[in-house]
ZANUBA-736815 format. One record per residue: residue number from 1; chain; x, y, z of N, C-alpha, C in turn. Coordinates in Angstrom, 2 decimals, always signed. Example, Ala and Ser with C-alpha at 12.3 -4.5 7.8 and 13.67 -1.06 7.14 Angstrom:
# ZANUBA-736815
   resi   chain       n_u       n_v       n_w      ca_u      ca_v      ca_w       c_u       c_v       c_w
      1       A    +13.19     -5.69     +7.80    +12.30     -4.50     +7.80    +13.20     -3.30     +7.80
      2       A    +12.85     -2.25     +7.08    +13.67     -1.06     +7.14    +12.90     +0.03     +7.87
This chain:
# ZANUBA-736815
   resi   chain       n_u       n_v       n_w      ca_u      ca_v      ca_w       c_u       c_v       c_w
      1       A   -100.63    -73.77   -103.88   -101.39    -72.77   -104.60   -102.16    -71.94   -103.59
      2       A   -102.07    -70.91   -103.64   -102.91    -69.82   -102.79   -103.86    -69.40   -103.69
      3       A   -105.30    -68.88   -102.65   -106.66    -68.71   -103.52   -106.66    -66.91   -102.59
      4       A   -106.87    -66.24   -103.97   -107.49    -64.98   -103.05   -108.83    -64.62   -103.43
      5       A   -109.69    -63.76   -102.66   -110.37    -63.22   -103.08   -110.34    -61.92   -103.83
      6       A   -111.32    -61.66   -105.71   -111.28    -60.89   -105.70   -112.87    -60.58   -106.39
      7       A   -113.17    -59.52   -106.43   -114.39    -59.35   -106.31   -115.70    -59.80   -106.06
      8       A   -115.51    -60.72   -105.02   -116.91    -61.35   -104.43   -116.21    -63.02   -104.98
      9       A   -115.50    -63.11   -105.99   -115.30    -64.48   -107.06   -113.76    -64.96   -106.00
     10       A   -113.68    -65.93   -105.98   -112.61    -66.81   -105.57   -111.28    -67.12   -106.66
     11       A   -110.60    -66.50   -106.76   -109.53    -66.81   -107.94   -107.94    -67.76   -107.42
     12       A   -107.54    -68.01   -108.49   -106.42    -68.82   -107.86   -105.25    -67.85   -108.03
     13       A   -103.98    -67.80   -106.92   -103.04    -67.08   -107.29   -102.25    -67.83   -107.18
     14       A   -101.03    -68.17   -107.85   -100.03    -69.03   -108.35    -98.52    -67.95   -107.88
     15       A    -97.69    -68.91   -107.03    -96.13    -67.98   -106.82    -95.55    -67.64   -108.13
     16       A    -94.77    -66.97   -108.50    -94.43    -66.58   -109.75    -95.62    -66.49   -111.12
     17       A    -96.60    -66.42   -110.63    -97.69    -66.45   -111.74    -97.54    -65.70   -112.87
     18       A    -97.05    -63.89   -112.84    -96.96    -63.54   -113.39    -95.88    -63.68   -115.15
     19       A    -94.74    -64.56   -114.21    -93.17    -65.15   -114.97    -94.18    -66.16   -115.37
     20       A    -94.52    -67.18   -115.00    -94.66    -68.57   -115.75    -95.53    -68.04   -117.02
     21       A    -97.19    -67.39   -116.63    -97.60    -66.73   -117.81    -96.65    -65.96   -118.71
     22       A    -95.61    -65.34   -118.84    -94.62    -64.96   -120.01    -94.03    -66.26   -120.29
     23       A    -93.82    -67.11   -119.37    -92.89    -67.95   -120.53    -93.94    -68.87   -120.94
     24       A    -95.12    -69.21   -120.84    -96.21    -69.80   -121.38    -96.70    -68.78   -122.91
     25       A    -96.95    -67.57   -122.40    -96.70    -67.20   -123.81    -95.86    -67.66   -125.08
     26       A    -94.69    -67.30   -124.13    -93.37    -67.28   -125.44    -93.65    -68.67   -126.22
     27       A    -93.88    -69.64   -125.45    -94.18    -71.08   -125.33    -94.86    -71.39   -126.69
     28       A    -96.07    -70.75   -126.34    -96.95    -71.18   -127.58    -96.93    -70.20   -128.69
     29       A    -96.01    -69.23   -128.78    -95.38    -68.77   -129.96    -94.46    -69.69   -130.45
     30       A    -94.02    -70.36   -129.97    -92.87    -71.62   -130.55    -93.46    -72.24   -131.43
     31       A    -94.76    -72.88   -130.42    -95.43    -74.09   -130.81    -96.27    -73.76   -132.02
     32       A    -96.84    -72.39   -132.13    -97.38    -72.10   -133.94    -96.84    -71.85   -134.60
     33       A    -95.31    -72.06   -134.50    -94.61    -71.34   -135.39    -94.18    -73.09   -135.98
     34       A    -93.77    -73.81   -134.66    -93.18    -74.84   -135.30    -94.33    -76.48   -135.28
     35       A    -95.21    -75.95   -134.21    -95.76    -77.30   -134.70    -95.71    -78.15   -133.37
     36       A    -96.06    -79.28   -133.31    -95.94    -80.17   -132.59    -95.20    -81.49   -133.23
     37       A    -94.43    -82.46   -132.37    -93.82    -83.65   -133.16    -92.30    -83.59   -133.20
     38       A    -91.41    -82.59   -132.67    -89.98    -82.38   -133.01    -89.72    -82.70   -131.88
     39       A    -88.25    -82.69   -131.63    -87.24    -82.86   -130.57    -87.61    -82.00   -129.16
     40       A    -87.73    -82.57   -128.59    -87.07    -81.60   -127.12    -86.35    -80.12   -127.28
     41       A    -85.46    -80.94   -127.58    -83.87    -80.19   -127.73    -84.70    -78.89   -129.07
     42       A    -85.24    -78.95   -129.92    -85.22    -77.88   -130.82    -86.40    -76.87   -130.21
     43       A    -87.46    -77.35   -129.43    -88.54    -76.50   -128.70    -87.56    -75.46   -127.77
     44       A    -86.55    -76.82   -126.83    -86.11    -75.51   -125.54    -84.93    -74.27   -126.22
     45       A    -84.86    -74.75   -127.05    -84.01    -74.26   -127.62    -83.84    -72.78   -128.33
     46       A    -85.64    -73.07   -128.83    -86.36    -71.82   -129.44    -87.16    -70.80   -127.99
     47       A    -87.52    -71.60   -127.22    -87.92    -71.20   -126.00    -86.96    -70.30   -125.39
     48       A    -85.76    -70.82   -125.39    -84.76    -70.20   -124.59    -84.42    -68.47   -125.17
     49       A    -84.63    -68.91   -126.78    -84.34    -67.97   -127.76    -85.10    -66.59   -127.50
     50       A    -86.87    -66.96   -127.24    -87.94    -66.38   -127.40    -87.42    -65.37   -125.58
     51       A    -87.00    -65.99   -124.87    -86.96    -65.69   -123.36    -86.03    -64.92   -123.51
     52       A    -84.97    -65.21   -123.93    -83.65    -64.28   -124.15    -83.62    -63.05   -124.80
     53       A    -84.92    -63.26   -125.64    -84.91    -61.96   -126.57    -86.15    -61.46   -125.90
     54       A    -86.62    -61.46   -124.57    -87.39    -60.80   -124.27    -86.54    -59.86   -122.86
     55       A    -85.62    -60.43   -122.98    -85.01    -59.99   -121.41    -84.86    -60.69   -120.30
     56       A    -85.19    -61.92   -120.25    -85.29    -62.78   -119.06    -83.30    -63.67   -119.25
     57       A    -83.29    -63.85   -117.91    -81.74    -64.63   -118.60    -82.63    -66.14   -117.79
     58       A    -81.99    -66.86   -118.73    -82.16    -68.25   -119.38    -80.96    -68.93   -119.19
     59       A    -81.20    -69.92   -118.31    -79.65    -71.45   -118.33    -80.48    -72.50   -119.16
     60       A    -79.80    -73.14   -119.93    -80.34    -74.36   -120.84    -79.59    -75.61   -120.47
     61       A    -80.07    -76.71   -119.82    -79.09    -77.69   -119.62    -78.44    -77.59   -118.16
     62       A    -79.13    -76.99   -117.23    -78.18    -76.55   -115.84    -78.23    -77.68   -114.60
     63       A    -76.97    -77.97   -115.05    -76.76    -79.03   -113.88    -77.26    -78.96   -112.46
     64       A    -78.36    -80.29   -112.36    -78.60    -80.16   -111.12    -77.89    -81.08   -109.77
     65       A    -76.91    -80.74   -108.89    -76.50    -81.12   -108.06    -77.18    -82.19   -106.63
     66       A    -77.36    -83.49   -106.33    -78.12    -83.83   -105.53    -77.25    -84.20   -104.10
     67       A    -77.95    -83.27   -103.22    -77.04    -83.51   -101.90    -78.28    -84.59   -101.07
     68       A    -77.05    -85.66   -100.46    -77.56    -87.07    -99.99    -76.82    -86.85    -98.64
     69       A    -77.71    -86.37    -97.22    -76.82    -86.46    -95.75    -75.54    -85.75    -96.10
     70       A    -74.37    -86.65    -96.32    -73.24    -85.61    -96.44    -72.16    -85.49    -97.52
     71       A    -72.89    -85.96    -98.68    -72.39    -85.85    -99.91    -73.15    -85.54   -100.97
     72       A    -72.39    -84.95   -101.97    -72.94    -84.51   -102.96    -73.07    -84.99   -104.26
     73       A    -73.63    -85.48   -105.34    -73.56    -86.63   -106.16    -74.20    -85.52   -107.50
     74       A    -73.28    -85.68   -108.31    -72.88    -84.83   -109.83    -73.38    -86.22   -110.98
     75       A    -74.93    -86.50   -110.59    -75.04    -87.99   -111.77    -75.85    -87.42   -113.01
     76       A    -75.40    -85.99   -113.39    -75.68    -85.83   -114.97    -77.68    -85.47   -114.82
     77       A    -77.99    -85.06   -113.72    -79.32    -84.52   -113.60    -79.12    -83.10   -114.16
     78       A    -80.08    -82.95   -115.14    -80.09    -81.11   -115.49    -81.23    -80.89   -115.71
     79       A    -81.10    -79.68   -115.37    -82.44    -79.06   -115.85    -82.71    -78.76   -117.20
     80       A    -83.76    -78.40   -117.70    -84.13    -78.46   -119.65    -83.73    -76.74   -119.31
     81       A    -84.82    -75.89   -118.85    -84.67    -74.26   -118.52    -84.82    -73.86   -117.58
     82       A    -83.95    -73.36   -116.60    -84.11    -72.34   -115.79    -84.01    -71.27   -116.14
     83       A    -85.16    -70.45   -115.32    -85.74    -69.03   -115.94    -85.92    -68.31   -114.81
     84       A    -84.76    -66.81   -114.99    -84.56    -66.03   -113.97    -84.09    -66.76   -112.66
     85       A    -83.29    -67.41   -112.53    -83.05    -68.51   -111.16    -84.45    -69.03   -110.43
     86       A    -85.32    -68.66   -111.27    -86.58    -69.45   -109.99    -87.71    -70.42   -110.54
     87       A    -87.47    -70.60   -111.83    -88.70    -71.37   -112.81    -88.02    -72.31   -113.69
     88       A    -88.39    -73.73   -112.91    -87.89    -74.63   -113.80    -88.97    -74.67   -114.75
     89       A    -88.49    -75.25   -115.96    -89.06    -75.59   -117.63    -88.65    -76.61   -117.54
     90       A    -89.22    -77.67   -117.74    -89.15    -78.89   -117.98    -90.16    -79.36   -119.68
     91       A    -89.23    -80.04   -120.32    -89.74    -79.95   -122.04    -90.19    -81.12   -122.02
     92       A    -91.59    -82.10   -122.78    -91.92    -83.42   -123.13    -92.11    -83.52   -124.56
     93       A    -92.05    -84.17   -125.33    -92.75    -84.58   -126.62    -93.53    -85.96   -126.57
     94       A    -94.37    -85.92   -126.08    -94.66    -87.39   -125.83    -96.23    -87.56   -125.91
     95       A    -96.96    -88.05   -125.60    -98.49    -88.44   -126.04    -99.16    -87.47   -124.87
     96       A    -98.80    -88.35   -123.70    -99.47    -88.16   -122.49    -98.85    -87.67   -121.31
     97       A    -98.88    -86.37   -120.78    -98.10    -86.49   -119.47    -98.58    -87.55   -118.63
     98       A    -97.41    -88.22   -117.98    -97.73    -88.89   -117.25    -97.32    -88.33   -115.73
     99       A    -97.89    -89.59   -114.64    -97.54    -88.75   -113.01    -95.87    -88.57   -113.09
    100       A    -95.09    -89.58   -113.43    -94.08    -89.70   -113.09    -93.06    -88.48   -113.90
    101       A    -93.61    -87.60   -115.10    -93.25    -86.48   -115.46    -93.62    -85.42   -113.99
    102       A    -94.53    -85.67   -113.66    -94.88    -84.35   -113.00    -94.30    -84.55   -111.62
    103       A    -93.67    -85.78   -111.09    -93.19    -85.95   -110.07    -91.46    -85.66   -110.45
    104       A    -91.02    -85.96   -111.67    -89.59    -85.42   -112.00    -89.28    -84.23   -111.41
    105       A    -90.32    -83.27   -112.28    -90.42    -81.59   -111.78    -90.49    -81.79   -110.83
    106       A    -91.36    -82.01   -109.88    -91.61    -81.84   -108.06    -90.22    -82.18   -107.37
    107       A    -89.49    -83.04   -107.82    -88.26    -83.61   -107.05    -86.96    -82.83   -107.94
    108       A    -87.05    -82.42   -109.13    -85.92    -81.30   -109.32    -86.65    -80.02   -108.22
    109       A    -87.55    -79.62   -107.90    -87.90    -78.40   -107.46    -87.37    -78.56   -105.65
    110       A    -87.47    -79.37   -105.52    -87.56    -79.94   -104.17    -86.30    -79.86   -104.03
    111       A    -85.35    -80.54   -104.73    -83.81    -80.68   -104.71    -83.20    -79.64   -104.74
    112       A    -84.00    -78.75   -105.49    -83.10    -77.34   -106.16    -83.38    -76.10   -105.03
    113       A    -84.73    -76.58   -104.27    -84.91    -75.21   -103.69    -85.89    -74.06   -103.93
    114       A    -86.15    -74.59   -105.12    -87.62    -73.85   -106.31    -88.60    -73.90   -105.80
    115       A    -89.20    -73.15   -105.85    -91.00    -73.61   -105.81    -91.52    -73.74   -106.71
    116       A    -91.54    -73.18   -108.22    -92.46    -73.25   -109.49    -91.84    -73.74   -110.59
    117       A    -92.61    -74.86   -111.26    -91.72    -75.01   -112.61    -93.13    -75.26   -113.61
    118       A    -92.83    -75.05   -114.56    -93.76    -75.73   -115.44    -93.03    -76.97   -116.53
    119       A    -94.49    -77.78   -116.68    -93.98    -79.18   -117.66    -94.79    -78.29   -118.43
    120       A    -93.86    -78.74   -119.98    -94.23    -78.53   -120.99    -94.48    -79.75   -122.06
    121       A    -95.10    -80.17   -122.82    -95.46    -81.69   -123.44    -95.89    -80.16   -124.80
    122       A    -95.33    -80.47   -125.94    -95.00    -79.64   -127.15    -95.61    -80.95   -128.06
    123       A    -96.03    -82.05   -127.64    -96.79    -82.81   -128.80    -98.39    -83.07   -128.60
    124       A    -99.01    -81.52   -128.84   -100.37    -81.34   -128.52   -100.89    -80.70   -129.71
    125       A   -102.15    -80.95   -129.88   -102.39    -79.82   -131.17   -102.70    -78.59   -130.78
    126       A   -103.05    -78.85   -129.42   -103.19    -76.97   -128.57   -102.48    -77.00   -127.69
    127       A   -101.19    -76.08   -127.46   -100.43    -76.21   -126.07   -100.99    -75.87   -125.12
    128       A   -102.11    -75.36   -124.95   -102.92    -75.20   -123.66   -103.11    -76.30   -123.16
    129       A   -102.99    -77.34   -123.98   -103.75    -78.80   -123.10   -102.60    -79.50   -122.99
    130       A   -101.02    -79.06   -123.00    -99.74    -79.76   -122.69    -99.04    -78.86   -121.85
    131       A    -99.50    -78.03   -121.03    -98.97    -77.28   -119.83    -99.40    -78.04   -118.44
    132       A    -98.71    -78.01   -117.30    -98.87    -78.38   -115.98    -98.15    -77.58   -115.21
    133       A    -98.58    -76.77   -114.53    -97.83    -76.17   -113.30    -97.67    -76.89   -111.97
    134       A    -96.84    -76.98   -111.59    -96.52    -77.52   -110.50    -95.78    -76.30   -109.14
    135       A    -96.29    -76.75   -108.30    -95.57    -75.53   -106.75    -94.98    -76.74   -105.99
    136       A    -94.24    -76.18   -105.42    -93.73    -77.05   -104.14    -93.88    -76.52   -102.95
C-alpha cells in the first residue's frame, strides 16, 4: 500500500484503487438487492453480470495454472473473478474471514502475477464489513 500526501492529511493510495472501488460498488448493489446467506456461485455470478454490464470484461471460473521449478501443474485452482486481467475477486459466504482466506488471495496473486484482489464474504449484514483488500 502506498500513502500519499494530500492536503497537509496523509491518505492511503491503493494500486488499482480506482477499479476495485467500481467493483466494490457493483458489489454491494448485489448484496441489497439479494441479501446475504446464498451461494457463492449466485453472488459471482450477479457480480460478473453487474461488471459486464458496466463495460469491464469479466472471466468467471479462470483457471489458475501453478508453475513448480520446471513444471506446470493444472490441479483445478480457479479463480471466482478476474476483472480486466488485473483484479482478482475472490467470493466467501461464511461467518468470519479468516487468515487463511486472505492468504488464498495472496498466493493466487502471487502465482498469477497480480498485485490486487479483493475478498469478498457476502454473509454480512453490511458489505462494508465483508470486504478485504489485499496487494502483493
Amino acid at each position: 500500500m502506498l500513502e500519499t500526501q494530500s492536503n497537509g492529511a496523509t491518505e492511503k493510495k491503493y494500486p488499482d484503487g480506482d477499479l476495485t472501488e467500481l467493483i466494490i460498488g457493483c458489489a454491494i448493489q448485489v448484496h441489497c438487492v439479494l441479501g446475504p446467506g446464498l451461494l457463492e456461485s449466485v453472488y459471482e455470478a450477479c457480480l460478473a453480470f453487474e461488471l459486464s454490464k458496466s463495460g469491464f470484461k469479466v472471466e468467471r471460473q479462470k483457471p489458475l495454472t501453478v508453475q513448480y521449478k520446471e513444471i506446470k501443474l493444472d490441479e483445478g485452482f480457479r479463480l471466482d473473478l478476474l476483472v480486466e486481467n488485473r483484479i482478482i475477486v475472490e467470493f466467501k459466504c461464511v461467518e468470519k474471514i479468516l487468515p487463511i482466506h486472505e492468504a488464498q488471495l495472496f498466493t493466487y496473486l502471487k502465482l498469477s502475477g497480480m498485485k490486487t484482489g479483493l475478498l469478498i464474504n457476502f454473509y454480512t449484514k453490511l458489505l462494508k464489513d465483508g470486504i478485504k483488500r489485499v496487494v502483493c
